[in-house]
C-alpha positions as CSV (number, residue, x, y, z in Angstrom):
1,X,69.1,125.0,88.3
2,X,72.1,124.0,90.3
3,X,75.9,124.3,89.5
4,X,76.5,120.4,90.8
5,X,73.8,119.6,87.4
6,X,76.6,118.0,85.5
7,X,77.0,115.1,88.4
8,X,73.8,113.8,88.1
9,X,73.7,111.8,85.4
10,X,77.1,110.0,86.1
11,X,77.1,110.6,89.9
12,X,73.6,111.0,91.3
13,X,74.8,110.7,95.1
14,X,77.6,113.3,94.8
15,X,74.8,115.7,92.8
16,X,72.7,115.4,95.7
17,X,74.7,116.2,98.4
18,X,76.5,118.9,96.3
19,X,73.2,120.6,95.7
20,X,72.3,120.3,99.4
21,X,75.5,122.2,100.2
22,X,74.8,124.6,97.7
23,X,71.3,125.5,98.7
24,X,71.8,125.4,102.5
25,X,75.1,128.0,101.7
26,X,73.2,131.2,102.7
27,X,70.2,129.7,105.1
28,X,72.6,127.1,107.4
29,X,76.2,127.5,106.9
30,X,76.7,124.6,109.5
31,X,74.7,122.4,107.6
32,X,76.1,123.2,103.9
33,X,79.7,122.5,105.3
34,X,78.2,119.1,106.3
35,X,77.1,118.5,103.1
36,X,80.0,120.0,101.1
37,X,82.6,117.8,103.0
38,X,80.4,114.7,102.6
39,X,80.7,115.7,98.9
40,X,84.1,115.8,99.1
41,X,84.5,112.2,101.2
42,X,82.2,110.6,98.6
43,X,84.3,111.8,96.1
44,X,87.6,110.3,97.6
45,X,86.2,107.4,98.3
46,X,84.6,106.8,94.4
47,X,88.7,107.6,93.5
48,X,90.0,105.2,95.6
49,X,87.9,102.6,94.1
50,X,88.7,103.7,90.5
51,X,92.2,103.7,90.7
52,X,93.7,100.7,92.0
53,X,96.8,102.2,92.3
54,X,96.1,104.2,95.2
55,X,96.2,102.4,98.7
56,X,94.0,103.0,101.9
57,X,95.4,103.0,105.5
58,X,94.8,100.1,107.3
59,X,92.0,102.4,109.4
60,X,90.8,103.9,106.7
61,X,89.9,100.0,105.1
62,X,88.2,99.7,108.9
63,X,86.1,103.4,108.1
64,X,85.0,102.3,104.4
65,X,84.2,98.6,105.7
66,X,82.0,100.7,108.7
67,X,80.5,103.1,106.4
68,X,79.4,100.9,104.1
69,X,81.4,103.2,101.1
C-alpha cells in the first residue's frame, strides 16, 4: 500500500512516479528525488493545461512541445 494510492485512479502517471519516489526514499535517495520532482513537473504541467488562465513562457511552450507534455 502506497500513500500516492489516491492518484491512481484519476492520475495513473503521477501514482506511478509518486510511488517510485516513495519506494526508492530509503534504498536510492538520488533516484527518489528524480522521481519526486518528475512528480512534481507532471503535476505542473497537467495544471497548466486545466486552467487556461495560467500562461507558459515562451521557452517553457518550446520544453512542453519537446517533451511531448
Amino acid at each position: 500500500m502506497s500513500n500516492f494510492d489516491f492518484l491512481l485512479a484519476e492520475w495513473p502517471l503521477l501514482h506511478e512516479s509518486a510511488t517510485k519516489a516513495e519506494v526508492t526514499a530509503h534504498a536510492d535517495a538520488r533516484a527518489s528525488c528524480f522521481y519526486a520532482r518528475r512528480t512534481l513537473e507532471l503535476t505542473v504541467a497537467w495544471l497548466y493545461k486545466q486552467h487556461p488562465g495560467l500562461a507558459l513562457s515562451r521557452k517553457a511552450i518550446i520544453a512542453d512541445d519537446f517533451l511531448g507534455w
